[in-house]
Structure formats: C-alpha cells, structure tokens
C-alpha atoms as a printed R data frame, in Angstrom:
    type eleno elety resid chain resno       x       y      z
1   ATOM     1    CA   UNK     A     1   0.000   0.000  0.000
2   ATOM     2    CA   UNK     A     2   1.812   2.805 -1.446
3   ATOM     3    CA   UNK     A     3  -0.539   5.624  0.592
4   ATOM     4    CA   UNK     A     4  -3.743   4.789  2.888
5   ATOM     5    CA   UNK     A     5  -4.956   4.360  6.449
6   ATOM     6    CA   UNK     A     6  -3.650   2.023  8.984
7   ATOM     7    CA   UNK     A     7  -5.336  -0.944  8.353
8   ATOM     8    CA   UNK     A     8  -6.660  -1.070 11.840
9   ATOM     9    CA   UNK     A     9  -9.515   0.812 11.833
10  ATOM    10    CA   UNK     A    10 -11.344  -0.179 14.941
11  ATOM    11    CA   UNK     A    11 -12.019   1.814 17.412
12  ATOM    12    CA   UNK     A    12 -10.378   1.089 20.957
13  ATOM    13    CA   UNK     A    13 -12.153   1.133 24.210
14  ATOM    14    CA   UNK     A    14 -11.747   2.726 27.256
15  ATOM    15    CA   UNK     A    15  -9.659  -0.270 28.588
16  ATOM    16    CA   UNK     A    16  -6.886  -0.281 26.092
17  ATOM    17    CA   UNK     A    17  -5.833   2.680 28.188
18  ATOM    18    CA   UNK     A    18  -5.985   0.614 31.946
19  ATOM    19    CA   UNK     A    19  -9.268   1.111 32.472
20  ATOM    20    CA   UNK     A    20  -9.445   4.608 32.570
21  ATOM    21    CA   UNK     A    21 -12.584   6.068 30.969
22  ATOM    22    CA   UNK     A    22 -12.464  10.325 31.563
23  ATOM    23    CA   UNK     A    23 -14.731   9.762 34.540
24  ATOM    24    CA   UNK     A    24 -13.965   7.269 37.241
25  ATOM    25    CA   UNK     A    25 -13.837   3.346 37.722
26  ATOM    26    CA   UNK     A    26 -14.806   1.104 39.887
27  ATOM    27    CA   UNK     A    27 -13.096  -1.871 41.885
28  ATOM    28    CA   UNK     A    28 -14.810  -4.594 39.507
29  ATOM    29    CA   UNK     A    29 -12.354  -2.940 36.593
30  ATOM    30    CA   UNK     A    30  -9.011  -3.232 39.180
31  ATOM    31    CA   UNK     A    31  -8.522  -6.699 37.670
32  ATOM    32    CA   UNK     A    32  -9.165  -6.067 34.160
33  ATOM    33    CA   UNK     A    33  -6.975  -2.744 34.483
34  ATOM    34    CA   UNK     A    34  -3.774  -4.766 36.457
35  ATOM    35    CA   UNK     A    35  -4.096  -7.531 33.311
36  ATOM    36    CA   UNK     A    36  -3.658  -4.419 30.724
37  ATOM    37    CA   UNK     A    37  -1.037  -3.231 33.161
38  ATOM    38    CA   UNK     A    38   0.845  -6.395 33.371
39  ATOM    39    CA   UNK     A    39   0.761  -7.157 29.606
40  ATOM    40    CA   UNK     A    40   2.342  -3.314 29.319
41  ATOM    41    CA   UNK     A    41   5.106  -4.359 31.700
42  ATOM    42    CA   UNK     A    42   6.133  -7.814 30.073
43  ATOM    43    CA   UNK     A    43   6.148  -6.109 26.061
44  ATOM    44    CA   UNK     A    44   8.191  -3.383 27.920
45  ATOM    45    CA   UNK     A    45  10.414  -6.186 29.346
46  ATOM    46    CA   UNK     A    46  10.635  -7.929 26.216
47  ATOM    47    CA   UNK     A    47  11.637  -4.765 23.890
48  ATOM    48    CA   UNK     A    48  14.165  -4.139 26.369
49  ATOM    49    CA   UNK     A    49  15.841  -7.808 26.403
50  ATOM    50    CA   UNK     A    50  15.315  -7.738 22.244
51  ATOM    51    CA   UNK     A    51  17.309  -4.516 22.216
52  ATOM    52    CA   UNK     A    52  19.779  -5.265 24.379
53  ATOM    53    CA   UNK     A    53  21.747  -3.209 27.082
54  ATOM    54    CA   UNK     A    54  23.976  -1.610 25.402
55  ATOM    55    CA   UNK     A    55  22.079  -0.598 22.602
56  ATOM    56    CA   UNK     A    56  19.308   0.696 24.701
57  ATOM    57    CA   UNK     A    57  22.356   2.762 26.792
58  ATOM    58    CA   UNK     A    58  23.193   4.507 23.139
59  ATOM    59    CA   UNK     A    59  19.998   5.467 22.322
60  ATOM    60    CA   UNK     A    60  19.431   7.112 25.533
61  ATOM    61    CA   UNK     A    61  17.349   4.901 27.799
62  ATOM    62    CA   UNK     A    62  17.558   4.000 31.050
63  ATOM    63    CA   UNK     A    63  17.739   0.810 31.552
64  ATOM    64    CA   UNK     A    64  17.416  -0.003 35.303
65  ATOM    65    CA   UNK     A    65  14.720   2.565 35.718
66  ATOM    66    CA   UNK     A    66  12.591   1.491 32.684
67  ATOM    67    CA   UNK     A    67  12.827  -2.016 33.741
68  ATOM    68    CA   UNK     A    68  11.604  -1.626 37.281
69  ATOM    69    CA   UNK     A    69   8.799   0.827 36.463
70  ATOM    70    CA   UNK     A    70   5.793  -0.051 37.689
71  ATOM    71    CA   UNK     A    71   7.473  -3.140 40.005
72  ATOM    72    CA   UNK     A    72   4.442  -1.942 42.415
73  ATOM    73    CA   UNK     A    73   1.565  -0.164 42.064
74  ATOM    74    CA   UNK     A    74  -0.703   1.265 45.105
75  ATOM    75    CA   UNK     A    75  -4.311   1.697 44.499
76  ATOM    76    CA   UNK     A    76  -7.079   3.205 46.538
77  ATOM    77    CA   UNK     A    77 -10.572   1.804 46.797
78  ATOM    78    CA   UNK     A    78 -12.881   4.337 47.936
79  ATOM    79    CA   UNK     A    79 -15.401   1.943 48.558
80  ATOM    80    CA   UNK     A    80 -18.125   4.030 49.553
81  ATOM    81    CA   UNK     A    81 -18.392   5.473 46.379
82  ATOM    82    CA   UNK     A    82 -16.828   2.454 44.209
83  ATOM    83    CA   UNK     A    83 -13.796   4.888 42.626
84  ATOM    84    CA   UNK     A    84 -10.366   3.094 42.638
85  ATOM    85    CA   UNK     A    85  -7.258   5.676 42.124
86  ATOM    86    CA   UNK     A    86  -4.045   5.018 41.209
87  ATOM    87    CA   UNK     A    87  -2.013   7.013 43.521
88  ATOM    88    CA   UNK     A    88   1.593   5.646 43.878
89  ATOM    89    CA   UNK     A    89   4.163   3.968 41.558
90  ATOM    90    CA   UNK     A    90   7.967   4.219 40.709
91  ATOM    91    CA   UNK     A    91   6.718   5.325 37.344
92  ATOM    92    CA   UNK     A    92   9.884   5.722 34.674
93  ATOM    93    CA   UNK     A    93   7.657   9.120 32.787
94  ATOM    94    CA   UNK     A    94   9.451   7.609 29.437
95  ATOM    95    CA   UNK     A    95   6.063   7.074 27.813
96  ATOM    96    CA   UNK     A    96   7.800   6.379 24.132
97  ATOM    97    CA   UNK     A    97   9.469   3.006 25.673
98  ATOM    98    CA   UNK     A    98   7.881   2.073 28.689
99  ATOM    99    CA   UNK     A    99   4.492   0.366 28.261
100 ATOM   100    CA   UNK     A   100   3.065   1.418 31.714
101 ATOM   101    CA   UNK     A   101   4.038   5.080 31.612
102 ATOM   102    CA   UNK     A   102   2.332   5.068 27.945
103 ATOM   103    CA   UNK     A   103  -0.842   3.749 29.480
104 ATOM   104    CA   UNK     A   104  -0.580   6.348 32.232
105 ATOM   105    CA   UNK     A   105   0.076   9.357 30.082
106 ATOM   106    CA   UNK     A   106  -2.786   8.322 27.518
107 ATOM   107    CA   UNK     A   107  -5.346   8.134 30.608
108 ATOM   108    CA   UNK     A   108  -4.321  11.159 31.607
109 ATOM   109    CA   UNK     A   109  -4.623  13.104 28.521
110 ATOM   110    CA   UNK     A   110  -7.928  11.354 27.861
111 ATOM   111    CA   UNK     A   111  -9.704  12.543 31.379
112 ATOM   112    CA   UNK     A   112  -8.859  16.145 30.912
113 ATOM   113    CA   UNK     A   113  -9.818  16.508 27.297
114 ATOM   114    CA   UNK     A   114 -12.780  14.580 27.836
115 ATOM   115    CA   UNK     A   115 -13.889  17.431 31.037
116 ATOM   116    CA   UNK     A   116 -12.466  20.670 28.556
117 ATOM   117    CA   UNK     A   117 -14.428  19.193 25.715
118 ATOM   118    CA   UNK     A   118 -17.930  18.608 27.243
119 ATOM   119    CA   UNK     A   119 -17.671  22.151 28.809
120 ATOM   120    CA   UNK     A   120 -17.428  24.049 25.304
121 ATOM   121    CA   UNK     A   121 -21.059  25.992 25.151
122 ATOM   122    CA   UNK     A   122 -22.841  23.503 22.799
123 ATOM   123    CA   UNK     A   123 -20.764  20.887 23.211
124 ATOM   124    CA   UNK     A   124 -23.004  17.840 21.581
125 ATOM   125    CA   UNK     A   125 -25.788  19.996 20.412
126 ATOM   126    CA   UNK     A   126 -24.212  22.790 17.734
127 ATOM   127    CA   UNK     A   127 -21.210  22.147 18.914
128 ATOM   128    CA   UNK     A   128 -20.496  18.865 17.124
129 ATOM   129    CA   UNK     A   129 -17.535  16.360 17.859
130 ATOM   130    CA   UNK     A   130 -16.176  15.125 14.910
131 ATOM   131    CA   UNK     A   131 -13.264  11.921 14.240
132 ATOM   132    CA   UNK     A   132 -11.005  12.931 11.284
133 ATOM   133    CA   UNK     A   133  -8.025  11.010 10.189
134 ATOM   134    CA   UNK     A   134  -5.095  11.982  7.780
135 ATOM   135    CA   UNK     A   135  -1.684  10.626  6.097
136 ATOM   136    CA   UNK     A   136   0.880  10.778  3.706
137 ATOM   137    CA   UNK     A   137   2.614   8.438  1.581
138 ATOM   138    CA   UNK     A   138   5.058   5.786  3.055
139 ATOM   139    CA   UNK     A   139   8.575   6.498  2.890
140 ATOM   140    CA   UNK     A   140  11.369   5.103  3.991
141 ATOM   141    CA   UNK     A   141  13.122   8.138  5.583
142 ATOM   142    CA   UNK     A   142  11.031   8.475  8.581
143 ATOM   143    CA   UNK     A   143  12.117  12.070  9.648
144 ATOM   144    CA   UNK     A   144  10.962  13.479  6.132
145 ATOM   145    CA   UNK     A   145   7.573  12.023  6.279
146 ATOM   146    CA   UNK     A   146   7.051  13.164  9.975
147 ATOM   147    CA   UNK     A   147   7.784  16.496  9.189
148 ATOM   148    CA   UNK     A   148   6.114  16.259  5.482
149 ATOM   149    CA   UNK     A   149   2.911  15.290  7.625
150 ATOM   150    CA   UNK     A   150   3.184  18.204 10.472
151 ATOM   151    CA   UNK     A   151   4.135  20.833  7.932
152 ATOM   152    CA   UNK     A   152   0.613  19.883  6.079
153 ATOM   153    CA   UNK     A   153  -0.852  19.673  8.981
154 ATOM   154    CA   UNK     A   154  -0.445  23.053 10.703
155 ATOM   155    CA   UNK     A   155  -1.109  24.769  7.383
156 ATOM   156    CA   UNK     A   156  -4.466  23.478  7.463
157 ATOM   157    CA   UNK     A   157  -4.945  24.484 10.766
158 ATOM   158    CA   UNK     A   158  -3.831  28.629  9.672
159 ATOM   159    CA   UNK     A   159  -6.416  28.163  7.501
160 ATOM   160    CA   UNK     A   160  -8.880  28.468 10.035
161 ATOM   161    CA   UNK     A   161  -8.191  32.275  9.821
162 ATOM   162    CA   UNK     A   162  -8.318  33.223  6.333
163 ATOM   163    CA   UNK     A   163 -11.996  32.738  5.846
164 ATOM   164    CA   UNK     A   164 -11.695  31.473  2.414
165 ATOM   165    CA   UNK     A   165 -14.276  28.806  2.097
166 ATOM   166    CA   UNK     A   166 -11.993  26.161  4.224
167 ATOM   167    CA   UNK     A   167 -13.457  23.140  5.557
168 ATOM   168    CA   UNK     A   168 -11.525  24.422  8.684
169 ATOM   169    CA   UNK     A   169 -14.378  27.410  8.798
170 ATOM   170    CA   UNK     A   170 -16.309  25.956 11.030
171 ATOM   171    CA   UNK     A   171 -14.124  24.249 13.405
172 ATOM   172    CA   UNK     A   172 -13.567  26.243 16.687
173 ATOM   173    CA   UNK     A   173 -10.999  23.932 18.070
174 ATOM   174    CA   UNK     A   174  -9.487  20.072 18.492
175 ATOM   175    CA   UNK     A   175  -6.639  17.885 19.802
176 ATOM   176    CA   UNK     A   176  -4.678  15.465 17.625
177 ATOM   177    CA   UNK     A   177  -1.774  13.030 18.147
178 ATOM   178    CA   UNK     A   178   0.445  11.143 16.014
179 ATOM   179    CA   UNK     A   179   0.944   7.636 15.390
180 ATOM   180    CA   UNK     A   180   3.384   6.291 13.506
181 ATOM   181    CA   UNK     A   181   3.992   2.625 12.089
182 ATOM   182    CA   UNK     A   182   6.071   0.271  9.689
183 ATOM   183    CA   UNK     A   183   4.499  -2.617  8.300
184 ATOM   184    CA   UNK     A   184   7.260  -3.279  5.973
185 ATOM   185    CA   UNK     A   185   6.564  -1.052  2.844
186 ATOM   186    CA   UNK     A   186   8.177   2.283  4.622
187 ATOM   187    CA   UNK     A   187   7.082   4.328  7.244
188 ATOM   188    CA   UNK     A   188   3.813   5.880  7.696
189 ATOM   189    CA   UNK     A   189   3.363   8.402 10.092
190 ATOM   190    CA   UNK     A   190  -0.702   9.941 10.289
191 ATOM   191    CA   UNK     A   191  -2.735  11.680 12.415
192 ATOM   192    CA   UNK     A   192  -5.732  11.136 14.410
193 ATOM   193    CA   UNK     A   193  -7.625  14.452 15.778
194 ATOM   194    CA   UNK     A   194 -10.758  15.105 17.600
195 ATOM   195    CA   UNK     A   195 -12.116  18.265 16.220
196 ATOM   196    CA   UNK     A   196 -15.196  20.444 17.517
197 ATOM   197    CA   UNK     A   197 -17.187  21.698 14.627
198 ATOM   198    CA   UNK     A   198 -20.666  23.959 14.022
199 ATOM   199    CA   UNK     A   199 -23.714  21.532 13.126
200 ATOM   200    CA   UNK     A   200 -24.040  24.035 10.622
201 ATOM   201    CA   UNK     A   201 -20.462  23.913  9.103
202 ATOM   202    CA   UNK     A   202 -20.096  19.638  9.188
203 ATOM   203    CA   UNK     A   203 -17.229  19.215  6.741
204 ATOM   204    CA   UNK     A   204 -17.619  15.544  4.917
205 ATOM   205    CA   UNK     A   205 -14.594  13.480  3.695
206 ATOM   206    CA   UNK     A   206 -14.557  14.645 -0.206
207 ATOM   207    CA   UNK     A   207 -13.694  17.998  1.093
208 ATOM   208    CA   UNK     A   208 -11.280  16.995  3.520
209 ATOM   209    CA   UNK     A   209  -9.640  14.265  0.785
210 ATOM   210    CA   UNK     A   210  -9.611  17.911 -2.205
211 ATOM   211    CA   UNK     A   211  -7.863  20.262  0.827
212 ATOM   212    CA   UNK     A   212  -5.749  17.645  1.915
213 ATOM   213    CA   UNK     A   213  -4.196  16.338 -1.810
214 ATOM   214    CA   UNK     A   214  -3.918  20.959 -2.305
215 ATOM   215    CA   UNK     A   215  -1.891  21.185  1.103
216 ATOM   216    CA   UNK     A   216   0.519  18.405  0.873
217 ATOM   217    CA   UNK     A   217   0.634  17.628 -2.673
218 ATOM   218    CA   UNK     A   218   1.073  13.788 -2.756
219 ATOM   219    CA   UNK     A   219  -1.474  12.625 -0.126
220 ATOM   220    CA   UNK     A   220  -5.412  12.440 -0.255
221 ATOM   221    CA   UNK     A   221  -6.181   8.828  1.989
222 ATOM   222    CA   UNK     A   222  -8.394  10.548  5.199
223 ATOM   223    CA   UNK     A   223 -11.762  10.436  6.820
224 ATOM   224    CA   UNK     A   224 -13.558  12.516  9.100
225 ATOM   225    CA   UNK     A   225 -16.948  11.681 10.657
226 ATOM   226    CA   UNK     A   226 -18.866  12.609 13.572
227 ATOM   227    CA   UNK     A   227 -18.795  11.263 16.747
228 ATOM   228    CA   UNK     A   228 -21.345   9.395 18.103
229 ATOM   229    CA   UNK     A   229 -22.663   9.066 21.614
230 ATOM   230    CA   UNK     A   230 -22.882   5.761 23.340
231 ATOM   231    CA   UNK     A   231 -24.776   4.730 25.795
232 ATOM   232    CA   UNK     A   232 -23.744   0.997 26.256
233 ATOM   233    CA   UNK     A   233 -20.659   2.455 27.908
234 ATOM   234    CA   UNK     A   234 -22.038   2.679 31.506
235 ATOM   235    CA   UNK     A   235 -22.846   5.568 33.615
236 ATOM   236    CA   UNK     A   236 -20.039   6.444 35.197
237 ATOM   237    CA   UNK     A   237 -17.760   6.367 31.013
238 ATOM   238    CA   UNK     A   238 -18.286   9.422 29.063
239 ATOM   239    CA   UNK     A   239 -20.414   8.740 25.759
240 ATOM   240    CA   UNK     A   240 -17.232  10.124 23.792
241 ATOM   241    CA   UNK     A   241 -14.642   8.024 25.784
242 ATOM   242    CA   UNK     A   242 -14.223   5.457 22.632
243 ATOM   243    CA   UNK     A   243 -14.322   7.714 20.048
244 ATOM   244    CA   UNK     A   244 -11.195  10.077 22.246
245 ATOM   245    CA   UNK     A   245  -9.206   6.896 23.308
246 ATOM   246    CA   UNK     A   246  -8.400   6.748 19.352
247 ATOM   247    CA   UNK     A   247  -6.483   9.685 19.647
248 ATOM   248    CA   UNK     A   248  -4.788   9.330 23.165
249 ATOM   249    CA   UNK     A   249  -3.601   5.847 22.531
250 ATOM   250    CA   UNK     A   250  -1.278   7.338 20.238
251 ATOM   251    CA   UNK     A   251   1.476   7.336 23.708
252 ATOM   252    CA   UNK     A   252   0.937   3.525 23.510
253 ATOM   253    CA   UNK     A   253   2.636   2.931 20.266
254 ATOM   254    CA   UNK     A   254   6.209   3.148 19.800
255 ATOM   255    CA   UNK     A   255   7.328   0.312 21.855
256 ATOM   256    CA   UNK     A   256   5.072  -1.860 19.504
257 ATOM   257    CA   UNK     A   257   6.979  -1.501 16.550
258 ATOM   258    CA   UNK     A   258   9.716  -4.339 17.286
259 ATOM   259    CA   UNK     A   259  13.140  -3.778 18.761
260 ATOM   260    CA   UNK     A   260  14.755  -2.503 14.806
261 ATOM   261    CA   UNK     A   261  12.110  -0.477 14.190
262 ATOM   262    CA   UNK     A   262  11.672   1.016 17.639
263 ATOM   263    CA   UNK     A   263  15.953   1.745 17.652
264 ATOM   264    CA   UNK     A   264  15.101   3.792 13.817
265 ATOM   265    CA   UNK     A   265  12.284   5.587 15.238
266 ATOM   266    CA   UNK     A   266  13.236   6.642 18.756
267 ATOM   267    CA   UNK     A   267  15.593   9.518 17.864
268 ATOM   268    CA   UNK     A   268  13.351  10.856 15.931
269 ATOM   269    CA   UNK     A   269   9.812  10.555 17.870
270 ATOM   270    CA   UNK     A   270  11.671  12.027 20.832
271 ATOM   271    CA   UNK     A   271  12.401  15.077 19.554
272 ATOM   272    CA   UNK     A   272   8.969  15.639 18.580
273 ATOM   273    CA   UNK     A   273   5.180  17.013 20.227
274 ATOM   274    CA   UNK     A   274   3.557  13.671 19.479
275 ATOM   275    CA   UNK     A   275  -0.338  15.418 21.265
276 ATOM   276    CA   UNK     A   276  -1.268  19.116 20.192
277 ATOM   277    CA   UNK     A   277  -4.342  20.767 20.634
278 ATOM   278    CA   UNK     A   278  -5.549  24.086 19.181
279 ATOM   279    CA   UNK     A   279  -8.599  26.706 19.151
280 ATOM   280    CA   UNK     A   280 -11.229  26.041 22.450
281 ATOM   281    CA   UNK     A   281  -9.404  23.033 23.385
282 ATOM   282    CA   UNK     A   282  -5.198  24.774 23.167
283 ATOM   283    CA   UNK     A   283  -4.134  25.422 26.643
284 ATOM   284    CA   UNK     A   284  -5.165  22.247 28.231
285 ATOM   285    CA   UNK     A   285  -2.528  21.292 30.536
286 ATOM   286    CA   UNK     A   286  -1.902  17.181 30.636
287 ATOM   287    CA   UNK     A   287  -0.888  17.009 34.437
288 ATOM   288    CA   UNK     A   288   2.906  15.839 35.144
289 ATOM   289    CA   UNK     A   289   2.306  13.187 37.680
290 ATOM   290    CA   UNK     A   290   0.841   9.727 36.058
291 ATOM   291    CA   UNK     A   291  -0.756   9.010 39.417
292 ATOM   292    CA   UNK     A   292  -4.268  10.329 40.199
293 ATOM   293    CA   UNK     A   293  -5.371  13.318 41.595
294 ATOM   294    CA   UNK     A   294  -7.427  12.366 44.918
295 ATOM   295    CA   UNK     A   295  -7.362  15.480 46.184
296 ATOM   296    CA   UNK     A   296 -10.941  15.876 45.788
297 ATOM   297    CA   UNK     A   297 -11.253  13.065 48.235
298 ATOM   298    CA   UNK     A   298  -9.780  13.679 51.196
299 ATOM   299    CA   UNK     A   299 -11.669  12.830 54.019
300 ATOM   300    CA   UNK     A   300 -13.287  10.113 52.384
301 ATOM   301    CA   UNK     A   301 -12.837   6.030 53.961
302 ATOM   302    CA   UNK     A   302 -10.280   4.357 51.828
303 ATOM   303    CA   UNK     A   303  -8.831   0.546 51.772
304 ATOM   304    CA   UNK     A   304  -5.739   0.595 49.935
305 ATOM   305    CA   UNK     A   305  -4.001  -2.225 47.779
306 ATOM   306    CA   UNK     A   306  -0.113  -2.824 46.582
307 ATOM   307    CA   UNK     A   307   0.075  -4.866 43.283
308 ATOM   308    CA   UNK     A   308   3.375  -6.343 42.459
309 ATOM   309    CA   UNK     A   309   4.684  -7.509 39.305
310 ATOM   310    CA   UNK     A   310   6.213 -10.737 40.099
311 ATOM   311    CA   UNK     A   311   7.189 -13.321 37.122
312 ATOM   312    CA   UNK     A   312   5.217 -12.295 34.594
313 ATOM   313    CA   UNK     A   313   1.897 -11.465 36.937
314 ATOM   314    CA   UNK     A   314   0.793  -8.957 39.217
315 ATOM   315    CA   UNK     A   315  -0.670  -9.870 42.981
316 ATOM   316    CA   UNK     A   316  -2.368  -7.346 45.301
317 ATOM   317    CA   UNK     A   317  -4.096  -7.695 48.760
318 ATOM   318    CA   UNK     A   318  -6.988  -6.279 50.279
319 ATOM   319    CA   UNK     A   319  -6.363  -7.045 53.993
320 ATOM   320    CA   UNK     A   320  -6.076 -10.978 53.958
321 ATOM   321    CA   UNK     A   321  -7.633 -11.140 50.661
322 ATOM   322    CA   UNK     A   322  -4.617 -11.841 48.050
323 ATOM   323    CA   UNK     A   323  -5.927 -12.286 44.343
324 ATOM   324    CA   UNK     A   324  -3.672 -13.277 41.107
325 ATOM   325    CA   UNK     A   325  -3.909 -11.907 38.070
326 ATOM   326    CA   UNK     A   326  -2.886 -13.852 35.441
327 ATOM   327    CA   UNK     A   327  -0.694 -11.544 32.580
C-alpha cells in the first residue's frame, strides 16, 4: 500500500488505556486494568531484552529505571463510592518506551480533554464532535515524512483564519496526536484528531480528501466523521470516551513496533510534540504526575491495595484477601 490508512480501523475502548474512561472506575475494573497493566510491563520487558543493554544505553534509555517501572503499584478503593485511584508507583515518565508510563500518560490526557471538551457551550448539540483522520505516503526516511505530515498539517490548521471557504471554517478547536507505524513497505506516520465543529459547518470526507491532496501535494487517503454518543458504555464512562481513546492511545505505540524499528524511530519521535491541541481546546494542561489526583477526596474512607509484578503477573491484597492476576 503505497498511501492509505492504517489498516486497523477499529475503534479502541476505554480499557486499552488501563481502564481509565475520563470519569472514574470502579473496583470490579481493578482486575481487568492490572491484566492491561501487566501485559504493558512484560512487552516493555521484552523490547528491552530484544534490544539489548547496550544498545538501549546509546539510544538514551535507562535501563534499570525502565525495567523496574511499575514493580508496584498502590491503588485506593474508595469503597463508599466504588472509585479506585491510582495514587503511587515508581513510574519511569518515558512514555515512548515504557508500556506502563504510555498507558498512564494516555489516561491522563484522555480525562482532561474529555472534562475541557464537554464544557465548550454547545458541546453535543451545535457544537459537534467530529473523528477525522489523515496521512501521507510511506517512505522510507522516517524524519521526512514526519515532518512532510506536520508541515501539512499546521497549514491546514492557519487556515482556520483566512476565511476562504476552508473546511476548517467551522471548526472552533481540536486535539490530535500522532501515530506512527512500519508494516514493511516504509514508514507511515498519520494523524488522528478530535475536532469540535458547528452543526451548521459539518465538513464531509470529499472535502477533507480535495484540501488535503492541495496542502501536501502527494497525499489524499483521510476520513472525518462525527462522533457518536454511546450509551452501552455505563454511567459512570463518558459517551465520547471510545471515540477520544483513538487519539490518546497514540502514547501507547512506539514500543510496539519491534526492537529494529523502535531503535530507527526513537531519535526521531523524541524530539517531537507527538499530542497538540488548538482553538477552544489549546491550553489544556496534561498534568505531570501519572498518578491520580485524589485530592478531591480527602476525608473520604479508603482501603488501599499494593500490586506487584512478580514473574510475569501482578498480585495485590486487600487485607487478607490476596488475588492473582494472570498476565
């Protein structure tokens, strides 16, 4: 496939990022969220091992501290309202590598979008939410593409201004990340943004595809549509939270690319704002700390729990109660 979208199209759900959802989570997700956890951990493990030390050393990482990130993680059940917070871990903060810290970051990102987004006057009414997707041809010299993409990119985004019958007329703001990935025909670095649009200014794909091919002048593969509620998400998961997770999962990717791959594209990706936002949603700070905020909570009855990571699993305990969770 010379140009195109990622074949994989689907849209993730809230748990692909630990469990979180952009509202809160109760203890019947812990499990479910320490399994996504633990498989983070071992495919951190195992890019680590396929890379080696001393390669790892030369490209910058380190080692020790990746390795032992998230060892242990200390939750909070605050059982009289069913939340459970992540509040402690030896987190490693190198999101690009480090499958647990990606996790983190994404959830993160994904919780405070979600709260800036649904408080934009209109927000789901003529305020619309819409999923749009571009790219540019593979290539083999990843640095080119990646800045062949952003270039594109932000000069769609000026266009905003001009008033000159743009598609980007109508929208007043929106966060995007990218992703980039190798499937063995060259790289192909896209991007995924969340835009919010006027009902009466929806912009469709054919005009996205005609401004698109005009601003980069090789690429036309991308889709926008608009977002659609969901209600079989539970009450406590915003409607949106599937629809954003496609964007925020972006922090999850690098370290999937293989141990070659990864070595090529770390240099590069590091160097580079992977999440931007611009319009009602620029300005939205991603907090520092991966842990949650409980602030909001003090004073409320807590049990707390310390997961380990211990061959391949994690184990916590509630008081006497010690469950396994299979990785």
């Amino acid at each position: 496939m010379a140009d195109g979208l990622p074949a994989e199209r689907e849209t993730p759900l809230p748990g692909q990022l630990g469990g979180e959802t952009g509202k809160r989570g109760g203890i019947e997700r812990l499990q479910k969220s320490l399994g996504r956890y633990g498989n983070a951990k071992g495919a951190t493990l195992a890019l680590l091992d396929a890379l080696g030390k001393e390669r790892a050393l030369v490209l910058g990482l380190r080692w020790s501290r990746i390795r032992e990130c998230g060892d242990w993680l200390k939750f909070r059940h605050y059982y009289e309202r069913d939340l459970v917070k992540l509040v402690a871990s030896n987190f490693c903060k190198n999101h690009l590598t480090c499958g647990v810290c990606a996790i983190r970051r994404g959830a993160r990102g994904l919780a405070v979008y979600i709260e800036k987004a649904e408080s934009v006057p209109g927000f789901g009414g003529s305020v619309v939410p819409v999923m749009s997707s571009v790219t540019v041809r593979n290539g083999d010299d990843l640095g080119e593409r990646l800045r062949h993409l952003l270039v594109s990119y932000r000069r769609m985004l000026k266009r905003r201004h001009l008033g000159r019958g743009s598609l980007m007329d109508g929208v007043l703001g929106g966060v995007y990340s990218v992703e980039v990935t190798n499937v063995g025909n060259g790289w192909h670095p896209h991007i995924h943004a969340i835009w919010l649009v006027r009902l009466d200014a929806l912009p469709t794909t054919c005009q996205l595809r005609a401004e698109w091919e005009l601003l980069t002048g090789d690429s036309f593969e991308c889709d926008i549509s608009p977002m659609r509620a969901r209600v079989d998400l539970g009450d406590q998961v915003s409607p949106y939270a599937a629809d954003f997770c496609e964007v925020f999962k972006y922090a999850t990717k690098p370290a999937e690319l293989g141990a070659e791959l990864f070595a090529q594209a770390y240099p590069v990706l590091r160097e580079r704002r992977l999440l931007a936002s611009f319009g009602c949603l620029r300005g939205v700070q991603v907090p520092e700390s991966l842990a949650d905020d409980v602030s909001a909570l003090d004073g409320e009855p807590y049990v707390e729990f310390l997961a380990r990571y211990l061959a391949g699993r994690y184990r916590f305990a509630r008081g006497e109660e010690v469950c396994n969770v299979e990785v």
